[in-house]
C-alpha positions in Angstrom: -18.8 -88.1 39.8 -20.6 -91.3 41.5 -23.8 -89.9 41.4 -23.1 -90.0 37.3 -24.5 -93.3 37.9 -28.2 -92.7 38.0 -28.0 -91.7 34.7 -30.5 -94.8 32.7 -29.2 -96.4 29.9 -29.8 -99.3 28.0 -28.0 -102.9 29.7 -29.3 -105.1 26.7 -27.0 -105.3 24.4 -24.1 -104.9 27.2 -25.6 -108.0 28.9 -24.7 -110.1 26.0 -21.3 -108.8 25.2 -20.5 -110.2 29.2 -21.3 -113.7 28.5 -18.9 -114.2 25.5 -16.2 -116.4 25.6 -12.8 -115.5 26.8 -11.6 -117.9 23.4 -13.2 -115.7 20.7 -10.8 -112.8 21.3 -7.5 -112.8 19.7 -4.5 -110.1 19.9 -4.2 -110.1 15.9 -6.6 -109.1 13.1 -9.4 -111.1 12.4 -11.2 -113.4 10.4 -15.0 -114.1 9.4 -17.1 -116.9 8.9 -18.6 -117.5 5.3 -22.8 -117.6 7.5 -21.2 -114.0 9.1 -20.4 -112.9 5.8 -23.7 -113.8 4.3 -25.2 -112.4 7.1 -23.6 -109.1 6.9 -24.2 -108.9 3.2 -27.9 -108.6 3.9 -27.7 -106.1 6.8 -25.1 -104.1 4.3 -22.8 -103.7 7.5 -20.8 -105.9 9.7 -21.6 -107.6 12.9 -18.9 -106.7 15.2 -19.5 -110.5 17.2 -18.5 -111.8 13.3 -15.1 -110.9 14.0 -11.9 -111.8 16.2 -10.8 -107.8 16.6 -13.5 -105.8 15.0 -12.0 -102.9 16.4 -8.0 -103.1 15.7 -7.3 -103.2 19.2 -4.5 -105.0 18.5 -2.7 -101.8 17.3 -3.0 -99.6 19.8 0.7 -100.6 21.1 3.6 -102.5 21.1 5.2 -104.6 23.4 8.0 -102.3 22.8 5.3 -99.6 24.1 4.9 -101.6 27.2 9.0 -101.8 27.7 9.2 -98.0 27.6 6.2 -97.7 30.0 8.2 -99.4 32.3 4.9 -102.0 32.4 7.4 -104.9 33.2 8.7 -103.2 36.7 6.8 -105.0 39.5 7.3 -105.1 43.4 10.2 -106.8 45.5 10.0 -110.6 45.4 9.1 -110.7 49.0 5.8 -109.3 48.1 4.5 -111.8 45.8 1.6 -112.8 45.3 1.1 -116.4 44.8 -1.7 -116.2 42.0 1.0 -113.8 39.8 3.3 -116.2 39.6 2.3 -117.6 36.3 2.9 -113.6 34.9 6.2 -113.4 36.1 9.1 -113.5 33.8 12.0 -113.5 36.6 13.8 -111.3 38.9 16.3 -108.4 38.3 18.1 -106.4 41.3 15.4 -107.8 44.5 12.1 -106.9 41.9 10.2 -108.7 39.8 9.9 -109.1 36.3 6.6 -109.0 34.3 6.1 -111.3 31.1 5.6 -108.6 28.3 4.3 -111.1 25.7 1.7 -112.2 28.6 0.8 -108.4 29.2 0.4 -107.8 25.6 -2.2 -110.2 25.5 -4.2 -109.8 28.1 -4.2 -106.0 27.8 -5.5 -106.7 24.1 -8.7 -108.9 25.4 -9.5 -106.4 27.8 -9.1 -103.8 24.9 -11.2 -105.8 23.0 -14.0 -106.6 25.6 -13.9 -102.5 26.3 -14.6 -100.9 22.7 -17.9 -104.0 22.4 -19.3 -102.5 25.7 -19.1 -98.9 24.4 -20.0 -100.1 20.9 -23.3 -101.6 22.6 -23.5 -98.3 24.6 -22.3 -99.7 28.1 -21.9 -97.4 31.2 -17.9 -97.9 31.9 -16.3 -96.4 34.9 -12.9 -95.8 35.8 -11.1 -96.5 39.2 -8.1 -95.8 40.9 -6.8 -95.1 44.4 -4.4 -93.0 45.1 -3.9 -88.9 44.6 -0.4 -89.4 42.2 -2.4 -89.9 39.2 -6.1 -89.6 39.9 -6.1 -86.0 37.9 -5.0 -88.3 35.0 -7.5 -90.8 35.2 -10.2 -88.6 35.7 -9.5 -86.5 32.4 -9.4 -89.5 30.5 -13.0 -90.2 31.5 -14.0 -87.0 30.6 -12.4 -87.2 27.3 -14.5 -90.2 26.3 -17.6 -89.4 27.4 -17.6 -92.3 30.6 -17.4 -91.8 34.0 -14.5 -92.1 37.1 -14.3 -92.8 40.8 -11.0 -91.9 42.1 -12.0 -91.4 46.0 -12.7 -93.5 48.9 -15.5 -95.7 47.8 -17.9 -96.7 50.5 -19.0 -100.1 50.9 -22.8 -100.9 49.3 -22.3 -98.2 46.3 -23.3 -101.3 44.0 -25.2 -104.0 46.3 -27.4 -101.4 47.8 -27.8 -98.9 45.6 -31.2 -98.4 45.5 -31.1 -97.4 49.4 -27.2 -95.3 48.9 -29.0 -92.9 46.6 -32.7 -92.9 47.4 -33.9 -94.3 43.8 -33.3 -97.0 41.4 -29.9 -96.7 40.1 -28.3 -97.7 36.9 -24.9 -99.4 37.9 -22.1 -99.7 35.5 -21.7 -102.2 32.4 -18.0 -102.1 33.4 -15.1 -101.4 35.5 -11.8 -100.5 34.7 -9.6 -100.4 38.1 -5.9 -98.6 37.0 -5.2 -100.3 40.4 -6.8 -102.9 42.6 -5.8 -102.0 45.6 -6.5 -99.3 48.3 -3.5 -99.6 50.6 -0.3 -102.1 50.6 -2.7 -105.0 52.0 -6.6 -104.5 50.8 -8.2 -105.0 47.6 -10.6 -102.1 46.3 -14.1 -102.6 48.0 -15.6 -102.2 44.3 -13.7 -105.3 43.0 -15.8 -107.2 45.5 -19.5 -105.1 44.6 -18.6 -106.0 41.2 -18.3 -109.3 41.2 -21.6 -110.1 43.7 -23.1 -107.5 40.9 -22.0 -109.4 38.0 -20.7 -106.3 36.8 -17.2 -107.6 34.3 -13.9 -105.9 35.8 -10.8 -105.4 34.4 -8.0 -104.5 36.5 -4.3 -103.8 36.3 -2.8 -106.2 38.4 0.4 -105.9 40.3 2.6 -108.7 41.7 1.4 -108.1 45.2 -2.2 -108.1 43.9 -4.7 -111.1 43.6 -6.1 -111.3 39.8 -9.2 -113.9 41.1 -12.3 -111.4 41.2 -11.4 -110.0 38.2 -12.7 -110.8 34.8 -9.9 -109.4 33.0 -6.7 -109.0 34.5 -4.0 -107.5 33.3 -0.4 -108.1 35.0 1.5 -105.1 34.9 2.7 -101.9 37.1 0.1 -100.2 38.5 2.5 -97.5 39.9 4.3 -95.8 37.6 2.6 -92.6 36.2 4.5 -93.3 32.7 2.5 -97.0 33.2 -1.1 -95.1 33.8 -1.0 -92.7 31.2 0.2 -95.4 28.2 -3.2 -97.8 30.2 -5.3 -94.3 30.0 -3.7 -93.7 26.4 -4.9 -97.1 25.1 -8.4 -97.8 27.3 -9.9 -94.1 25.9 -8.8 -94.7 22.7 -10.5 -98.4 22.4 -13.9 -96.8 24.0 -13.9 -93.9 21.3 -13.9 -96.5 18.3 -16.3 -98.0 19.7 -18.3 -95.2 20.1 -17.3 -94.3 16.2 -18.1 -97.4 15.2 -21.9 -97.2 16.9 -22.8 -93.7 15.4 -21.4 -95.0 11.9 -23.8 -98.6 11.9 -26.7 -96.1 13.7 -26.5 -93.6 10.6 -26.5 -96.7 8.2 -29.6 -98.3 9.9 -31.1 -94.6 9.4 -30.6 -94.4 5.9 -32.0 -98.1 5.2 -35.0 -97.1 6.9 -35.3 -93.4 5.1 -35.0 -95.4 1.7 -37.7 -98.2 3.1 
């Protein structure tokens, strides 16, 4: 489904969503300014940026959700990565232990961040390695509309596209990796492309992974198939509101220009 890619869209509005900061998104409903409230008065709908959680993100599960997902089950301590440490809550039987409350939150930025770039009609593109749940990963793309990569990806899909596929090529306005790594010891190739690119990652990150190339990590299993359908679950879900919440501004702009 890579060559899904060349399909042109519009990066404008995607661009700006990337260069907000991390501070302005919060796990819990939001709160608006009294300018963004004047603001939206005129335009007689709401700015999405106005708000903390525009979307309800925070909603879309539980850290009780994340429990039953198994999200907290990571690899044996000897396997560690010295970046995770800060995500890890402890050690139970020889395997580490993920910080729920941590997960929760992170998973709920990336939620956010996801649902803007569909609201502002970004390209997103799902990723994961391995043939256990790539059938599930793959549906989900289809089910909202984006795109999924789920094979070996060759190296230069994104810093040499142009010369890959013979013609200018519309790259991604996001990646979602369900896993960040293509074998026990290497990082997926893409998580590198991206980041030359400038292309914002987020990416599920396990304790043997390395959360530094990627704009929004999220610590938590990447193994369990329990674990990638509640991330599949969640991820589709925040892209269709923000899809929903596009067509429904779109018809309102229509009308205001019918009645102009």
């Amino acid at each position: 489904m890579l060559n899904s890619l060349k399909i042109g869209r519009s990066l404008t509005n995607a661009s700006k969503i990337q260069c907000r900061n991390l501070s302005t998104i919060a796990a819990f409903p939001h709160q608006k300014s009294n300018e963004a409230s004047d603001a939206n008065t005129r335009m007689n709908f709401i700015n999405p940026l106005s708000y903390q959680d525009y979307f309800s993100v925070h909603n879309l599960f539980t850290v009780q959700d994340l429990l039953n997902a198994r999200v907290h089950y990571g690899h044996k301590i000897g396997s560690l990565n010295e970046c995770m440490k800060p995500y890890i809550y402890g050690a139970r039987l020889g395997h580490l232990i993920f910080d729920l409350d941590q997960t929760a939150q992170h998973l709920r930025e990336a939620l956010n961040f996801t649902a803007h770039v569909a609201y502002s009609d970004g390209l997103i593109l799902f990723l994961y390695r391995g043939a256990m749940n790539a059938h599930l990963v793959e549906k989900t793309a289809l089910e909202c509309g984006e795109y999924s990569h789920t094979r070996y990806w060759r190296g230069g899909v994104f810093t040499n596209a142009s010369v890959q596929f013979k013609a200018v090529t519309r790259l991604p306005d996001l990646c979602i990796f369900l896993n960040t790594l293509n074998n026990v010891m290497n990082q997926h190739t893409a998580i590198r492309d991206s980041a030359k690119m400038s292309i914002p990652t987020i990416g599920i990150v396990d304790t043997n992974c390395n959360p530094n190339f990627i704009t929004y990590p999220v610590p938590g299993n990447d193994d369990s198939p329990v674990a990638i359908e509640l991330y599949c679950r969640v991820f589709k879900e925040a892209i269709l509101r923000g899809k929903e919440k596009r067509k429904n501004h779109l018809e309102i702009l229509k009308q205001q220009k019918i009645e102009e």
